[in-house]
mmJSON file of the N, C-alpha and C atoms, coordinates in Angstrom:
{"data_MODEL":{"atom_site":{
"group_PDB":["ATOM","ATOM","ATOM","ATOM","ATOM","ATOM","ATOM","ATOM","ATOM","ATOM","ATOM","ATOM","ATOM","ATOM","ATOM","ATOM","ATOM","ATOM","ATOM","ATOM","ATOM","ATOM","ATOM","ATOM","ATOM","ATOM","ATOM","ATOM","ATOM","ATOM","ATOM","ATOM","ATOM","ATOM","ATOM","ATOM","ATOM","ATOM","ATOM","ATOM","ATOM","ATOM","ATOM","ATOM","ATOM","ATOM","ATOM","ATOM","ATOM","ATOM","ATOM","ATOM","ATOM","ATOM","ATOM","ATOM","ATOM","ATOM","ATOM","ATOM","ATOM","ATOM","ATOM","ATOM","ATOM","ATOM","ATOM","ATOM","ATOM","ATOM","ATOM","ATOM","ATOM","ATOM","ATOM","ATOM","ATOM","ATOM","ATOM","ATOM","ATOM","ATOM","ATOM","ATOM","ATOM","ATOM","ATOM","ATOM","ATOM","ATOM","ATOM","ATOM","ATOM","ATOM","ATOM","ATOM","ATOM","ATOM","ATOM","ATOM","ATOM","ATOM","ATOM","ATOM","ATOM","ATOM","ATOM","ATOM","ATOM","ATOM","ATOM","ATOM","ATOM","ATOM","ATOM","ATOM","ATOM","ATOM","ATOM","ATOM","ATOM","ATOM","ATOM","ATOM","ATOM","ATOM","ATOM","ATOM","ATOM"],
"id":[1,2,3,4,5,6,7,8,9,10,11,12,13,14,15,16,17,18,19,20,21,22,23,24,25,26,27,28,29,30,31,32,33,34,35,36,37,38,39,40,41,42,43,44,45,46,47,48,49,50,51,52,53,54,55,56,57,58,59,60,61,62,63,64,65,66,67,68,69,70,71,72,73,74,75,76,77,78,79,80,81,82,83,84,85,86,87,88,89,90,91,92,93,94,95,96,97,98,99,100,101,102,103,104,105,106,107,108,109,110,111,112,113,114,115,116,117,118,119,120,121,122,123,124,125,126,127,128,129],
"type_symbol":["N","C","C","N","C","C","N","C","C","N","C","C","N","C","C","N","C","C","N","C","C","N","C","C","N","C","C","N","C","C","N","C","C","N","C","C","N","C","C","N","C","C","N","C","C","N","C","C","N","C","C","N","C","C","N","C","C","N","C","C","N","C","C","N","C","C","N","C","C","N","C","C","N","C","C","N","C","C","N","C","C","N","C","C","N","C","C","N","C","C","N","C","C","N","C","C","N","C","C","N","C","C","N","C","C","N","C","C","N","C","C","N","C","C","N","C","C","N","C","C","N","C","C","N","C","C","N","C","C"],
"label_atom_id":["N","CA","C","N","CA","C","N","CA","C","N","CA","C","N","CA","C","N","CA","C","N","CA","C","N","CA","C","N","CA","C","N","CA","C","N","CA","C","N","CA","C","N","CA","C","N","CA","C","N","CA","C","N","CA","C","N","CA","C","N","CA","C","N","CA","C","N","CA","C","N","CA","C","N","CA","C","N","CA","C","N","CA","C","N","CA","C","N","CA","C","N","CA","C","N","CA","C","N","CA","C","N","CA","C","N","CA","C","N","CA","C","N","CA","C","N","CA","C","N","CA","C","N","CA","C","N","CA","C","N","CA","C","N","CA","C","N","CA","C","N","CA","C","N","CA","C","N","CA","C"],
"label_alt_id":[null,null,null,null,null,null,null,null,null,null,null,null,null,null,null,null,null,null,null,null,null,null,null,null,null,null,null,null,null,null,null,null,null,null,null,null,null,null,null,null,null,null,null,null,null,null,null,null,null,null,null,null,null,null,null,null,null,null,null,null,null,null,null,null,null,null,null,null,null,null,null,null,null,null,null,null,null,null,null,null,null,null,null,null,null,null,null,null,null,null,null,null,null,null,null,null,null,null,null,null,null,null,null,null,null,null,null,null,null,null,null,null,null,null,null,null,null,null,null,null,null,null,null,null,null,null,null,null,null],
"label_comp_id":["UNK","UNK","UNK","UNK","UNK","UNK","UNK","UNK","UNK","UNK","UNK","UNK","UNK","UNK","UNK","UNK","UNK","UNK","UNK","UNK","UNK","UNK","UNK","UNK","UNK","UNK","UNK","UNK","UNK","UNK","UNK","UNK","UNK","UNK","UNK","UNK","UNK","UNK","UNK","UNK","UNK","UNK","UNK","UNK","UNK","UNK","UNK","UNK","UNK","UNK","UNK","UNK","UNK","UNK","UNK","UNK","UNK","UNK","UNK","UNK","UNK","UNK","UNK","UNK","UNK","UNK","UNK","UNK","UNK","UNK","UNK","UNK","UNK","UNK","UNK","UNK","UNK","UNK","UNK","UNK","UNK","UNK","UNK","UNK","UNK","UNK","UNK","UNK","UNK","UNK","UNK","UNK","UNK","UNK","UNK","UNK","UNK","UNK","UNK","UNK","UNK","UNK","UNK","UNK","UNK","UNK","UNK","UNK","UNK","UNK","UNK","UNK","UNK","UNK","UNK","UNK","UNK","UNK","UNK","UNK","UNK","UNK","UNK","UNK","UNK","UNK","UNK","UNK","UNK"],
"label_asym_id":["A","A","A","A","A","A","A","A","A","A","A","A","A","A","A","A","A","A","A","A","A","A","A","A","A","A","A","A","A","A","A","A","A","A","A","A","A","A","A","A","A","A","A","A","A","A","A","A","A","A","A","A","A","A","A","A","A","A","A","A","A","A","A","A","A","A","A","A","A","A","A","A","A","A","A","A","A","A","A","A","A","A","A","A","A","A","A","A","A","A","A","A","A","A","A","A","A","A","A","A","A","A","A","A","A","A","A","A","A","A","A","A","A","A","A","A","A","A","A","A","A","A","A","A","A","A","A","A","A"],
"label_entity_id":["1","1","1","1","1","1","1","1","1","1","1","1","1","1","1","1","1","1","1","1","1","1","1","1","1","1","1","1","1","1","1","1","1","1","1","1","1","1","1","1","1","1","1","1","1","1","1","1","1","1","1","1","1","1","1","1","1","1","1","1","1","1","1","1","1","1","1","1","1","1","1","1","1","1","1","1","1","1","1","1","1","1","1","1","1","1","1","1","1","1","1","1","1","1","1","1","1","1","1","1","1","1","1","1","1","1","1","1","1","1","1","1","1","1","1","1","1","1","1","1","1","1","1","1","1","1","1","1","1"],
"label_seq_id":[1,1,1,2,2,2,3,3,3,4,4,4,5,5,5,6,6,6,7,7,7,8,8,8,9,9,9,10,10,10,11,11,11,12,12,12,13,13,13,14,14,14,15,15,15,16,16,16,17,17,17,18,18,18,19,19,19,20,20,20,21,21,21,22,22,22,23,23,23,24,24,24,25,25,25,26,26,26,27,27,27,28,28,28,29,29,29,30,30,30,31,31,31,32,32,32,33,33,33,34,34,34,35,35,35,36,36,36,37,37,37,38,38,38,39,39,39,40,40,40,41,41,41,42,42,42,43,43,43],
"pdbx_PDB_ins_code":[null,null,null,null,null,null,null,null,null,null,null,null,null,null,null,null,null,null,null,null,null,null,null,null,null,null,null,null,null,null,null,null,null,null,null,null,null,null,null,null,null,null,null,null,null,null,null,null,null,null,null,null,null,null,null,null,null,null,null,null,null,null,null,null,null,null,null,null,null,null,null,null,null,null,null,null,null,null,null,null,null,null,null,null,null,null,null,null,null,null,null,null,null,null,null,null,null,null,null,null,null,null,null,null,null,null,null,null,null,null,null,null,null,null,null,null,null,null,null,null,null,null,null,null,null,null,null,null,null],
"Cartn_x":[7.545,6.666,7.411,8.287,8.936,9.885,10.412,11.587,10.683,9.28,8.716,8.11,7.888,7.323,8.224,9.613,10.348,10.891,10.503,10.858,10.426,10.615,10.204,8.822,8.58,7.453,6.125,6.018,5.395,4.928,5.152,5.421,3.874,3.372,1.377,1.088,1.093,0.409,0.909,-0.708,-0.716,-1.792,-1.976,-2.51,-3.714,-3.073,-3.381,-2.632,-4.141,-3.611,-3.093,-2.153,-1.482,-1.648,-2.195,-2.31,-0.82,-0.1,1.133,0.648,0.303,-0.179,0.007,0.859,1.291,-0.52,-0.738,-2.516,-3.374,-3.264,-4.286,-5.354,-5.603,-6.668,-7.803,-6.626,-7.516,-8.431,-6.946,-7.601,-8.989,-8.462,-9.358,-9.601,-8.109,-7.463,-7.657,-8.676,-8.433,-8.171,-7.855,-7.578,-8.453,-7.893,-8.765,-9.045,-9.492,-9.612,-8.761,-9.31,-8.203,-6.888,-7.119,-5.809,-4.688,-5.47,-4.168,-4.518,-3.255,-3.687,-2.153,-2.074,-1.424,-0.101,1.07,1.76,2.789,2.332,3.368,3.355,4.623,4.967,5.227,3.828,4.131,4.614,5.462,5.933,7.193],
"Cartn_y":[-3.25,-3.17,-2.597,-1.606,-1.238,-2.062,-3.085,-4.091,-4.614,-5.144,-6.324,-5.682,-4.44,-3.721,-3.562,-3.582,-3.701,-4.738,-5.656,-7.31,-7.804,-8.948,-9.416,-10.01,-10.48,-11.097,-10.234,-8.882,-7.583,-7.129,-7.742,-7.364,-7.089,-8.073,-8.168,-7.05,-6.261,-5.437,-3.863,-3.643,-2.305,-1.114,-0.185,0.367,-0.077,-0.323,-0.495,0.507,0.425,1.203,0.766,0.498,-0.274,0.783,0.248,0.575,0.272,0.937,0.471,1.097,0.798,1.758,0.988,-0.353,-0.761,-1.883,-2.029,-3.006,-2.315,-0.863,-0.006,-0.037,-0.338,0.138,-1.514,-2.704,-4.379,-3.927,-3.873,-3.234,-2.612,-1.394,-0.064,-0.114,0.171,0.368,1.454,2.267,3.17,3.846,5.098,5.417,4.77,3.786,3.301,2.023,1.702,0.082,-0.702,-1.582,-2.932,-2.846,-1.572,-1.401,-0.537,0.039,0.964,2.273,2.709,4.636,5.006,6.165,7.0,7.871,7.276,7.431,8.808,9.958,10.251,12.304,12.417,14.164,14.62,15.877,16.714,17.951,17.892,19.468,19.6],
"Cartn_z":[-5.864,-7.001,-8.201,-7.958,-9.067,-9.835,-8.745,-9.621,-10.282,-9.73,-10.539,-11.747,-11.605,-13.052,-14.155,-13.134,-14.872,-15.191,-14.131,-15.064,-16.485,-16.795,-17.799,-17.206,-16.071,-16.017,-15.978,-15.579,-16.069,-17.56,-17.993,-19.376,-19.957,-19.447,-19.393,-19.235,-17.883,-17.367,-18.39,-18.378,-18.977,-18.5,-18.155,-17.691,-16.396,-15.576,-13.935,-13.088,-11.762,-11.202,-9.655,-9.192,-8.314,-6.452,-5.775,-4.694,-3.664,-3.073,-2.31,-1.601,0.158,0.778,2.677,2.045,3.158,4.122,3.116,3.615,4.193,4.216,4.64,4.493,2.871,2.289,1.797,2.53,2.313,3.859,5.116,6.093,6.64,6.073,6.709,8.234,8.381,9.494,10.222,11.098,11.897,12.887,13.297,14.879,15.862,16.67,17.681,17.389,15.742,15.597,16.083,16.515,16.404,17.524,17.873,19.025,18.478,17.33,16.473,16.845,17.028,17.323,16.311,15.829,15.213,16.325,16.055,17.209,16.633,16.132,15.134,15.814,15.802,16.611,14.832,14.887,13.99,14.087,15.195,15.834,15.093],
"occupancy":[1.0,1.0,1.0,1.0,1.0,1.0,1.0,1.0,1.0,1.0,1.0,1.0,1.0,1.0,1.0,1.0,1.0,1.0,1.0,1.0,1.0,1.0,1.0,1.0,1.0,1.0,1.0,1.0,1.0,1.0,1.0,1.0,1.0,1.0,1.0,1.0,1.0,1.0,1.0,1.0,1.0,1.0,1.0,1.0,1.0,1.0,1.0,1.0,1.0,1.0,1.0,1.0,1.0,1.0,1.0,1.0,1.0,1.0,1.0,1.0,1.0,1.0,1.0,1.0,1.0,1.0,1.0,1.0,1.0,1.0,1.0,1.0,1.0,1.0,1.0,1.0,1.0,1.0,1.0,1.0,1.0,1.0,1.0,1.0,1.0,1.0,1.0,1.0,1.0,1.0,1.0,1.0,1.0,1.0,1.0,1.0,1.0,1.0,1.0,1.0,1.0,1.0,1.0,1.0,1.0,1.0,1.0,1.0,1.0,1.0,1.0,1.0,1.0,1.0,1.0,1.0,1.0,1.0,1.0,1.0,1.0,1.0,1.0,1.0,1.0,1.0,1.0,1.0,1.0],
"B_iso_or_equiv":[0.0,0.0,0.0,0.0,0.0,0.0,0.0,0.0,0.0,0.0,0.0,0.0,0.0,0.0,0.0,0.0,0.0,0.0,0.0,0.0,0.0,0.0,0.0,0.0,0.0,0.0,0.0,0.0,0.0,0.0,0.0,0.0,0.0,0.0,0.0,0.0,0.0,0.0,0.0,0.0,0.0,0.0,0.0,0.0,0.0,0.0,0.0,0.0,0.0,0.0,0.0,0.0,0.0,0.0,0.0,0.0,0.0,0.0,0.0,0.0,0.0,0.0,0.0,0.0,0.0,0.0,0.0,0.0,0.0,0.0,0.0,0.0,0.0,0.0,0.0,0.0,0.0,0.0,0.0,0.0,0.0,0.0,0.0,0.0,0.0,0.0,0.0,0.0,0.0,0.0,0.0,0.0,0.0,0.0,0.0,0.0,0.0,0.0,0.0,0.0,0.0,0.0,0.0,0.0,0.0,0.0,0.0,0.0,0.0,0.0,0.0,0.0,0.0,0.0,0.0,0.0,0.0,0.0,0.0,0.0,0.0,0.0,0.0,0.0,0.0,0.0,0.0,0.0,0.0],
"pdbx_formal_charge":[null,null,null,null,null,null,null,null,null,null,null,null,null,null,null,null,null,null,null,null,null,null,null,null,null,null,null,null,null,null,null,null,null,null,null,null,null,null,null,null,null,null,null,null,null,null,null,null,null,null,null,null,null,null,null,null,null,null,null,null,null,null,null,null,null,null,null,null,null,null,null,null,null,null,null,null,null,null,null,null,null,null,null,null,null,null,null,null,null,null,null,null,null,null,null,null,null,null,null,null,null,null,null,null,null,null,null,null,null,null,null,null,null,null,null,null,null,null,null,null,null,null,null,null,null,null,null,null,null],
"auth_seq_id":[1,1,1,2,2,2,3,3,3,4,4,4,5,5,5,6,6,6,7,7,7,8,8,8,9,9,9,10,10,10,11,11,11,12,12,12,13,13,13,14,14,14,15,15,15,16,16,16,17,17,17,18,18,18,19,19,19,20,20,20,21,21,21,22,22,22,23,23,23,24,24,24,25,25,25,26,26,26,27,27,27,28,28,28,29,29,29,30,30,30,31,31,31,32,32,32,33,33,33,34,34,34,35,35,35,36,36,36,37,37,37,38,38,38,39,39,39,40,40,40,41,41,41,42,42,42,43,43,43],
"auth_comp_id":["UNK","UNK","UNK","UNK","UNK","UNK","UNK","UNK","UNK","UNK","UNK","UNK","UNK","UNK","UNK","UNK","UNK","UNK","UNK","UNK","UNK","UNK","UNK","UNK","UNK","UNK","UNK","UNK","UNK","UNK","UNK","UNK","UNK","UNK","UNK","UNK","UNK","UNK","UNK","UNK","UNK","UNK","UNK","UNK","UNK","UNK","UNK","UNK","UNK","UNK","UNK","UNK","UNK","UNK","UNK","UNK","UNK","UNK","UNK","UNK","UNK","UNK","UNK","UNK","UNK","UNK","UNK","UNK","UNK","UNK","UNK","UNK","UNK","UNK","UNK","UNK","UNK","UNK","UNK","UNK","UNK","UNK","UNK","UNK","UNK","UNK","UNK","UNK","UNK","UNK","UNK","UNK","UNK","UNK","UNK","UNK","UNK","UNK","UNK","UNK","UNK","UNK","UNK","UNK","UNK","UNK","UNK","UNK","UNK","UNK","UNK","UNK","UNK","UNK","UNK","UNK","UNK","UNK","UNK","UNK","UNK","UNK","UNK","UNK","UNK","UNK","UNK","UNK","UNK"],
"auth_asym_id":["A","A","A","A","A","A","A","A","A","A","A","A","A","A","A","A","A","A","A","A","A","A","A","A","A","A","A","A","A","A","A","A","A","A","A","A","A","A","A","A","A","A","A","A","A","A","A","A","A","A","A","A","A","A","A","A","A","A","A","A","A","A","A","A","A","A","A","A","A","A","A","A","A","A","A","A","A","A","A","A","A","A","A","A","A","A","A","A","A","A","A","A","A","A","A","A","A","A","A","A","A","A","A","A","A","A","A","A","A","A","A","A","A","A","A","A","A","A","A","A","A","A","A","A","A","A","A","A","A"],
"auth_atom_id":["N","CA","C","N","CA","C","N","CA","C","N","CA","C","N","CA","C","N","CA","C","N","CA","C","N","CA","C","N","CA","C","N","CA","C","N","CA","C","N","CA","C","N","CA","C","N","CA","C","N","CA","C","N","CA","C","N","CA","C","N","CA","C","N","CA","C","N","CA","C","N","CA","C","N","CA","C","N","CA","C","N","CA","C","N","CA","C","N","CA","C","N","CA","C","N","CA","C","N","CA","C","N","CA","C","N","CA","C","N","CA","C","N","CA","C","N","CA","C","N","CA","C","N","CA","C","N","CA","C","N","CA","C","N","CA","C","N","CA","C","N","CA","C","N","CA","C","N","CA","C"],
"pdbx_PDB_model_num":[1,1,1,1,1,1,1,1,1,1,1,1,1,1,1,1,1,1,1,1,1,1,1,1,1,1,1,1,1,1,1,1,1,1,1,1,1,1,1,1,1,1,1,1,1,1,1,1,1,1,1,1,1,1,1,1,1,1,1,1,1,1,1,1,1,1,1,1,1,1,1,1,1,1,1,1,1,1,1,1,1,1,1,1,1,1,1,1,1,1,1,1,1,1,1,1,1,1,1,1,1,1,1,1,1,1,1,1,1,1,1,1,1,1,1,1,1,1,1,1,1,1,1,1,1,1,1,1,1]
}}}
C-alpha cells in the first residue's frame, strides 16, 4: 500500500482511511470460527 500511495497513480486519493489488517476485518474472523484458533506463545 505504501508503494502504491506514492505512485503516480495515487495521486486521486486524499484523505482516506485505509484498513491493512491482512482481511480480518472483510472476514471477521474469530477464535474458533471457521477452524481458526490463535496459535501464538506470549511468554
Amino acid at each position: 500500500m505504501v508503494f502504491f500511495l506514492c505512485g503516480h497513480e495515487a495521486a486521486f486519493i486524499d484523505g482516506e482511511s485505509i484498513v491493512i489488517d491482512g482481511g480480518m476485518t472483510r472476514r471477521m474472523i474469530y477464535h474458533n470460527d471457521e477452524g481458526w484458533a490463535l496459535k501464538a506463545d506470549f511468554s
